[in-house]
C-alpha positions in Angstrom: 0.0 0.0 0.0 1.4 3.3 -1.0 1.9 5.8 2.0 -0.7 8.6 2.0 0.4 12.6 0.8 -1.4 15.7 1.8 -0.2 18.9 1.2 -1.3 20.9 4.7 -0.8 24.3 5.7 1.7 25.1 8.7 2.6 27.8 10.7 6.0 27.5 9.7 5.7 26.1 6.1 3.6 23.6 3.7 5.3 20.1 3.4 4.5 16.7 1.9 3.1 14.7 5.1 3.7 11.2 4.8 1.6 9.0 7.5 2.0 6.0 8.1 -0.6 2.8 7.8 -1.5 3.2 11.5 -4.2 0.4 11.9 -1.7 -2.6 13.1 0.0 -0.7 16.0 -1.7 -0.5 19.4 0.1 2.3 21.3 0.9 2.2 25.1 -0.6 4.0 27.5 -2.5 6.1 25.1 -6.0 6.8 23.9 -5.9 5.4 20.6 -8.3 6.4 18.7 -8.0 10.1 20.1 -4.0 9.8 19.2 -4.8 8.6 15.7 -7.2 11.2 15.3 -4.7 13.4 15.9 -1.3 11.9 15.5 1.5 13.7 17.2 4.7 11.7 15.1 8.2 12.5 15.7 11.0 11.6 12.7 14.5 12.8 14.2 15.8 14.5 17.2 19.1 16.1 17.9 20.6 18.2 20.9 17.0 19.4 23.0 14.7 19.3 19.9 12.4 16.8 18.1 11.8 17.3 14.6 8.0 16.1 13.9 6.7 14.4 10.7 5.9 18.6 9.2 9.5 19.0 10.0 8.8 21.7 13.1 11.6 21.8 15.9 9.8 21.0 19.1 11.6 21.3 21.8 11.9 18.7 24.7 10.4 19.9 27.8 10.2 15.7 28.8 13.8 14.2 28.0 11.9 11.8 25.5 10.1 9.5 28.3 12.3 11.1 31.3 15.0 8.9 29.5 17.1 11.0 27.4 19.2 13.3 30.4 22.0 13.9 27.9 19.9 15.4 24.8 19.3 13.5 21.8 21.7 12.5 19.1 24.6 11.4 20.9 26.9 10.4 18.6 29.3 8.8 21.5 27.0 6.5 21.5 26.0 6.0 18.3 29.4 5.4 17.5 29.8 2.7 20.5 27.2 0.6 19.7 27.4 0.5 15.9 30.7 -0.9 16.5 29.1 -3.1 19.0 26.9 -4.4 16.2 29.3 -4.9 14.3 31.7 -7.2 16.6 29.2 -8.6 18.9 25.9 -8.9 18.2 24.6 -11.4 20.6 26.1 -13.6 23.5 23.7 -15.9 25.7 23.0 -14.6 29.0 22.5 -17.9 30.8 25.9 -19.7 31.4 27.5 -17.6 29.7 28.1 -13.9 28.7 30.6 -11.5 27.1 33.7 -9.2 28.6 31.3 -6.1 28.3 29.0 -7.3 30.9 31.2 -6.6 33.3 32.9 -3.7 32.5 29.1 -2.0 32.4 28.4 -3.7 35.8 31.8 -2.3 37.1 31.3 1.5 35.5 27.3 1.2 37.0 28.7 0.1 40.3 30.9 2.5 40.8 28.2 5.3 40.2 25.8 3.8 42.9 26.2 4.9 46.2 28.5 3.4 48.3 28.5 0.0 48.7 25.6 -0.7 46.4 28.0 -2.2 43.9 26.6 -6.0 42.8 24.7 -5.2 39.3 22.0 -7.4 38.0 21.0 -6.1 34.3 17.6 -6.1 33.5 15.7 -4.5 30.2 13.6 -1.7 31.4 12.4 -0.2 34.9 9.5 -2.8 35.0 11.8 -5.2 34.4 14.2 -3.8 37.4 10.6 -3.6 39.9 10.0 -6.9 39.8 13.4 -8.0 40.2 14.0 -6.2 43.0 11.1 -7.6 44.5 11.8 -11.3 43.7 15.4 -10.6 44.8 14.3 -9.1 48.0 12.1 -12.2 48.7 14.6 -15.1 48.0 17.4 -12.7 49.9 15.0 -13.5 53.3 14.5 -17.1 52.2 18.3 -17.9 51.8 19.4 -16.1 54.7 16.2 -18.3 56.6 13.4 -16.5 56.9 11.2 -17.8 54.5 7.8 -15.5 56.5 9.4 -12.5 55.4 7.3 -12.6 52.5 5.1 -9.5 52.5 5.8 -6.3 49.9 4.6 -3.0 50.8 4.8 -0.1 48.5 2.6 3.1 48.8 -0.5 5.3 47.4 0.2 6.7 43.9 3.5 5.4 43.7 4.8 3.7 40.2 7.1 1.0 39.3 6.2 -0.1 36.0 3.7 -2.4 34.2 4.5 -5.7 35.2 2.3 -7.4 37.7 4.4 -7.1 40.7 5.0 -3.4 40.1 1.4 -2.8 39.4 0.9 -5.0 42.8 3.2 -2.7 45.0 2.2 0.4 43.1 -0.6 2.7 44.2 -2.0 4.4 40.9 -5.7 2.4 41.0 -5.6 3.3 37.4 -2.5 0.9 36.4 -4.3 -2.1 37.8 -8.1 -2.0 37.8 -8.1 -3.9 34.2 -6.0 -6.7 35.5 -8.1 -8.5 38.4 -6.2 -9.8 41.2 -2.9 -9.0 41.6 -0.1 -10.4 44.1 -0.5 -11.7 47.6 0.7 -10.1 50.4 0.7 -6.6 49.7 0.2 -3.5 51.5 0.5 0.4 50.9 1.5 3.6 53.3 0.5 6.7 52.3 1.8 9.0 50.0 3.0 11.9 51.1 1.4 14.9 49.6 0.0 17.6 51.3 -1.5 20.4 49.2 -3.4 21.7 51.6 -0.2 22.2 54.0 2.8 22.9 51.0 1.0 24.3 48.0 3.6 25.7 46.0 6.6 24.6 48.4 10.0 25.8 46.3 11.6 22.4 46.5 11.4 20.0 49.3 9.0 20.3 52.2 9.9 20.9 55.3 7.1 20.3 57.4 5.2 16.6 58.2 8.0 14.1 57.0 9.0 12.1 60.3 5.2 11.9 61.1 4.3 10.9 57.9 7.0 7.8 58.1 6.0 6.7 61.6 3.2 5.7 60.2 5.1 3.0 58.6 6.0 1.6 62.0 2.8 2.7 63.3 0.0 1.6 61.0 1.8 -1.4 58.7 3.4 -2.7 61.3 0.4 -3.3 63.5 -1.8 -5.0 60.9 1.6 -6.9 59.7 4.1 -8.4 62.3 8.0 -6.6 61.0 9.0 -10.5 61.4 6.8 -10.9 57.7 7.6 -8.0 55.8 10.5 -8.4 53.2 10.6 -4.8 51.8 9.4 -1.7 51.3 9.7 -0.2 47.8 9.4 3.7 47.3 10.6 6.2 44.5 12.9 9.1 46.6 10.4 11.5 44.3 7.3 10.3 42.5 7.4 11.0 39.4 4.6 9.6 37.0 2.1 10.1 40.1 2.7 14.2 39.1 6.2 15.1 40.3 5.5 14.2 44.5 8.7 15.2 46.3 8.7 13.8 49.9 8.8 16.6 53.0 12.2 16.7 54.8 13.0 13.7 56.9 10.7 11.2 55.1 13.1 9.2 53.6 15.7 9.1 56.6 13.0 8.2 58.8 11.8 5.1 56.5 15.5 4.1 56.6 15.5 3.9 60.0 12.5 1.9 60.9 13.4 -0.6 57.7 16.8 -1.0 59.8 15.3 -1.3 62.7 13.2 -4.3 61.9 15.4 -5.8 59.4 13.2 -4.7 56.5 15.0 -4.6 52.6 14.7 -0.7 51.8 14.0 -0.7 47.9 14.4 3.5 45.9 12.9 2.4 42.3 15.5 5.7 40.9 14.2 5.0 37.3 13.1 8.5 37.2 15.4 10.1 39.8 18.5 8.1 38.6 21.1 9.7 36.2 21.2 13.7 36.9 17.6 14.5 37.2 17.7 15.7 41.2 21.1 17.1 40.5 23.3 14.7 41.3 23.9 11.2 40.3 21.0 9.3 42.7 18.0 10.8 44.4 19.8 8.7 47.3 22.6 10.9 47.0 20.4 14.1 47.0 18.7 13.1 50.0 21.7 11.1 51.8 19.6 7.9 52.4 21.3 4.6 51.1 18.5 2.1 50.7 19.5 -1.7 50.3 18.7 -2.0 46.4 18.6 0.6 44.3 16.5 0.1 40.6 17.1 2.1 37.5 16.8 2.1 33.7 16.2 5.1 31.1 18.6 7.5 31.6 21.2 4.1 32.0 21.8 4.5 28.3 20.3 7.7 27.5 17.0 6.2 26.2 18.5 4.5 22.9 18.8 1.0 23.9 16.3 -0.6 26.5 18.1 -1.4 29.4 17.6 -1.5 33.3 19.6 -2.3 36.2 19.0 -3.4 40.2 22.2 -2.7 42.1 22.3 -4.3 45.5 24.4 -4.1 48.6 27.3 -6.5 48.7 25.9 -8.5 51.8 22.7 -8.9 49.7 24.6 -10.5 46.8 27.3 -12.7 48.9 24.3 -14.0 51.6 23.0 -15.7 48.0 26.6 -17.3 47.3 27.4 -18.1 50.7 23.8 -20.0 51.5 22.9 -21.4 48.7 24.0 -25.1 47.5 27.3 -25.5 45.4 26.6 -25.9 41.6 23.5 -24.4 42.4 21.6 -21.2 40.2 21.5 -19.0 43.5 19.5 -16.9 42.0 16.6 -18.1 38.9 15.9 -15.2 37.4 17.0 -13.6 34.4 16.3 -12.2 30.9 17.1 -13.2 27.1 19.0 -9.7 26.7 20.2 -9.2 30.2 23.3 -6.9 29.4 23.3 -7.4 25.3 26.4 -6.3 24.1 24.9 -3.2 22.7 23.1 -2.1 25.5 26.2 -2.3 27.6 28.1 -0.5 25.0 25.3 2.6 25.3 25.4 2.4 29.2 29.5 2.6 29.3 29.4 5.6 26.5 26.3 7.3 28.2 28.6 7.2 31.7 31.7 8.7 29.6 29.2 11.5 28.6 28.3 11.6 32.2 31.4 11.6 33.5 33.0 14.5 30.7 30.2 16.9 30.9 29.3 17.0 34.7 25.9 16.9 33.6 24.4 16.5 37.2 26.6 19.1 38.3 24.8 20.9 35.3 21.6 20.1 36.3 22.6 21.1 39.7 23.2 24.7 38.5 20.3 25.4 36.3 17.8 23.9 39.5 17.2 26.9 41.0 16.7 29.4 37.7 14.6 26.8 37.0 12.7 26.3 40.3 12.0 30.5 39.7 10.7 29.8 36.3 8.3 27.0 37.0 7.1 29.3 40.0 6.3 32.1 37.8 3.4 30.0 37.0 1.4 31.0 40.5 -1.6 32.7 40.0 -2.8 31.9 37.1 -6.2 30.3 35.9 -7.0 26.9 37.3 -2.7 26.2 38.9 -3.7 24.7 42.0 0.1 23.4 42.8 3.4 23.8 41.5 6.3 21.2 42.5 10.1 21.4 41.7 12.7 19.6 42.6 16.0 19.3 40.8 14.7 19.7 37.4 11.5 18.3 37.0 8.5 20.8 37.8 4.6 19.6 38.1 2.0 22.0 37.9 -1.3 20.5 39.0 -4.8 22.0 37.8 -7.9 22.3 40.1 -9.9 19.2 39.0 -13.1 20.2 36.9 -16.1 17.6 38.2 -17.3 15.1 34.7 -14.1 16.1 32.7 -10.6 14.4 34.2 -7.5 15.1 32.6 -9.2 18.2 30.3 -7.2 20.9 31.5 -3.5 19.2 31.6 -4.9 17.6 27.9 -5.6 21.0 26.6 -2.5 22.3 27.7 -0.4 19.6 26.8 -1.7 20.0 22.9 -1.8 23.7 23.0 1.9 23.7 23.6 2.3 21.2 20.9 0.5 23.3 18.8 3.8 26.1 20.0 6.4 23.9 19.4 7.0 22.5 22.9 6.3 19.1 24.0 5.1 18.4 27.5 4.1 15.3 29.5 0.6 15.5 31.1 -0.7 12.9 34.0 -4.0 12.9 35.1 -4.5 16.5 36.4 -1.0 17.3 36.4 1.7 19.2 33.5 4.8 17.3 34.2 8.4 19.1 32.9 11.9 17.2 32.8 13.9 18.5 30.4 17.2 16.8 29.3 20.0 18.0 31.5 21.0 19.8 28.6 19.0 22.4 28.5 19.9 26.0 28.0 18.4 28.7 30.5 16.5 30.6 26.8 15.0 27.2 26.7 13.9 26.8 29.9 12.3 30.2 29.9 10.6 29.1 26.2 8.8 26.1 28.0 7.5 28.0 31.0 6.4 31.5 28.7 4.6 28.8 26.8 2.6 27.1 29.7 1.7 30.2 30.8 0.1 31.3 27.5 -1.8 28.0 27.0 -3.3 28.0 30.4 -4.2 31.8 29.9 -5.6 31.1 25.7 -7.5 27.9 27.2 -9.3 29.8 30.2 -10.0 32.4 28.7 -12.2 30.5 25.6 -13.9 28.9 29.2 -15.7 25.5 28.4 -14.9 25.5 24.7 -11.2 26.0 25.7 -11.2 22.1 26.9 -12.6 20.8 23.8 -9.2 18.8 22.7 -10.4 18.4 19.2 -10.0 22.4 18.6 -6.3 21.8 18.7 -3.8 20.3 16.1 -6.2 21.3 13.1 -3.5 20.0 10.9 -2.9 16.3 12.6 -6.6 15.9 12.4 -6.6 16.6 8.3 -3.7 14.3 8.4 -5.8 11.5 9.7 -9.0 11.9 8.2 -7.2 12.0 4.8 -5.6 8.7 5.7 -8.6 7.5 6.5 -10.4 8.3 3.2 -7.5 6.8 1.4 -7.5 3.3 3.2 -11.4 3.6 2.8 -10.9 4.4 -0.9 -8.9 1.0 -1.3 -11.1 -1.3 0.8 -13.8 -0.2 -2.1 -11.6 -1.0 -5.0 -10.4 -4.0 -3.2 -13.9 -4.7 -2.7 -14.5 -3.8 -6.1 -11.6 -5.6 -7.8 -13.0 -8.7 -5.8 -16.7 -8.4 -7.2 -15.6 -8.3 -10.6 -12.9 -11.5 -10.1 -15.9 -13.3 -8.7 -18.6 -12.5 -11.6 -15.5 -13.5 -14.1 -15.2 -16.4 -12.2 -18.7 -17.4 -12.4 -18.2 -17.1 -16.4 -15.7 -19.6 -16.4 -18.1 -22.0 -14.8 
């Protein structure tokens, strides 16, 4: 089938769109027939920019998926793991592997926090969630206690898709479609406070220790310590609307999970690599949990790859207890550390390592803190949160119409030529790390004028399909075309059948 053409009418110019036959794909985590509606493609990216399929620049406000700290393009890595291709392709990752492996596992070691330095290799953050968890379980069972068998994770937290994730995570959303999920669960709660740190520049200070004795207060009653195996939280929350945790949260869970021998999991997919300003949200809130997960920015978003880094004891109590010639551990993946993946993580850390970029980051937090602030007072911002450099700006919640605000905005500054992430009621901003201080300005100034253009056209302002006037003709012409060719197919059919029907 030949690929549709329409000529349409930009703001910038008038190009040859060329969509794509999209019937076969079902996209994740996305309203499908609303997105193919109104397609929002992408076809090249370089430096802080995307280039979409009418060849506008649209500039990054997300870091692709929160996944691409060091800007797009990289041709480090490009570099690394076309040569990888081209010498190693694939090694089996069961009883046996490949020098490269290791070297990754050595250079992500020695990034983790201290003593955090045996790396299992994994192929995204779901991936790294559940194995965590599963580690965390058989570490109590090797060392002998095999009732230590209880997960707890907490309200509107995420780690991924897979079904222990969605079990120990608390968006409702992420697992109502599934049934039952995993035994022996249990959540504390999460730990905003609007009402108390609306518009807080940065972390809380107020609520944190009281907020983690109820840990030790409320799960501990209804589950004896002597059961639970671990408690998994994200240092800041990020696909639950950018929650950062009041001061003395985190150092108060570590505490009681010490206290009664309880695994301490930070999923840092989100806050890993940069994002808080320095290398590990553990790091920016000195807490060292016992297993630390991570994936996107590992190899800055171009090959999947995730990682669970564990404390040595962790690792050597599985060695040390478990039967000789035994698997200690039976878990694993087909591409646990492909060669090219480790080739992207080891030239993502030597772009780490050359460019500073969480120092970077570090630098531009609080110029960026100022801008996402300069958002206050305007139509419908109930919240704004920043930490590092993510930002969420939350929207008073309109009764019957979830979502329509943050939608409105998000495709209102698509429409301007800056992309956005929007989650439930909530704008979420995490540039790559490489963003310039112009740019940063550009996404805020932006913001500001969608939320003012969509307030002020009240009701009508929310109606989605007022926006991306272009992406719509795109689709509907698409449509007409395959519709044209299911009639001559039809067609073509009829007449082969009343030809046949001669013959006879």
């Amino acid at each position: 089938m030949n690929e549709p053409i329409l000529k349409v009418a930009t703001p910038l110019q008038t190009p040859a769109i060329k969509l794509p036959n999209m019937s076969n794909y079902w996209v994740p985590f996305t309203a499908n027939r609303q997105f193919k509606a109104m397609p929002r493609l992408f076809k090249a990216a370089k430096g802080n920019y995307f280039t979409s399929i009418d060849d506008r620049q649209i500039l990054d406000g997300t870091a692709g998926l929160w996944c691409v700290p060091a800007g797009h393009g990289r041709e480090e890595i490009a570099v690394a793991v076309a040569h990888q291709l081209r010498t190693l392709d694939y090694a089996p990752a069961f009883q046996s592997s490949h020098p490269l492996a290791f070297e990754a596992a050595e250079r992500v070691a020695a990034y983790m926090p201290a003593g955090l330095d045996r790396i299992f290799f994994t192929n995204s953050g779901s991936e790294s969630a559940d194995t965590a968890l599963k580690i965390a379980l058989a570490y109590h069972r090797v060392c002998g206690n095999p009732l230590r068998n209880k997960l707890i994770g907490r309200e509107r937290g995420y780690h991924g898709v897979n079904f222990g994730g969605i079990a120990v995570g608390g968006i409702a959303g992420n697992r109502k479609a599934f049934g039952n999920s995993l035994a022996g669960i249990d959540h504390i709660r999460h730990p905003l406070d609007i009402a108390n740190n609306a518009f807080t520049r940065g972390v809380p200070e107020d609520g944190g220790v009281a907020l983690a004795n109820e840990f030790e207060q409320r799960i501990m009653t209804l589950h004896d310590p002597a059961t639970v195996a671990a408690l998994i939280v994200e240092p800041m929350q990020g696909s639950a609307g950018v929650i950062v945790p009041p001061a003395g949260y985190l150092k108060r869970l570590r505490e009681i999970c010490t206290k009664h021998g309880i695994l301490l999991i930070f999923d840092e997919v989100i806050t890993g690599f940069g994002r808080l300003g320095t290398k590990f949200g553990a790091d920016y809130f000195d807490v060292i949990p016992d297993i630390i997960t991570c994936a996107k920015g590992l190899t800055n978003g171009v090959v999947p790859m995730g990682a669970v880094a564990v404390k040595r004891e962790i690792y050597d109590a599985f060695m040390e207890n478990s039967a000789a010639g035994a698997i200690e551990l039976p878990h694993g993946y087909t591409y646990s550390a492909i060669p090219i993946a480790c080739a992207a993580a080891i030239a993502t850390l030597d772009i780490f390592a050359a460019e500073k970029l969480e120092d970077r980051a570090a630098g531009l937090s609080q110029y960026f803190e100022s801008a996402a602030h300069s958002l206050k007072g305007l139509p419908m911002v109930k919240d704004i949160r920043n930490i590092g450099l993510v930002a969420g700006i939350e929207f008073e919640a309109i009764a019957g119409k979830p979502s329509a605000m943050s939608f409105a905005t998000y495709l209102k500054c698509y429409e301007s030529g800056i992309h956005v992430r929007y989650t439930g009621d909530i704008i979420a901003i995490s540039p790559p790390l490489t963003i310039e201080k112009h740019e940063i300005d550009r996404i805020f100034n932006t913001i500001a004028e969608a939320i003012k253009s969509i307030a002020a056209a009240g009701d009508a302002g929310l109606d989605f399909t007022l926006y991306l006037k272009n992406e719509q003709e795109w689709a509907m012409h698409q449509q007409s075309i395959a519709e044209d060719i299911t009639i001559s197919e039809s067609a073509n059919l009829h007449h082969k059948n009343i030809a046949l029907e001669h013959l006879v």
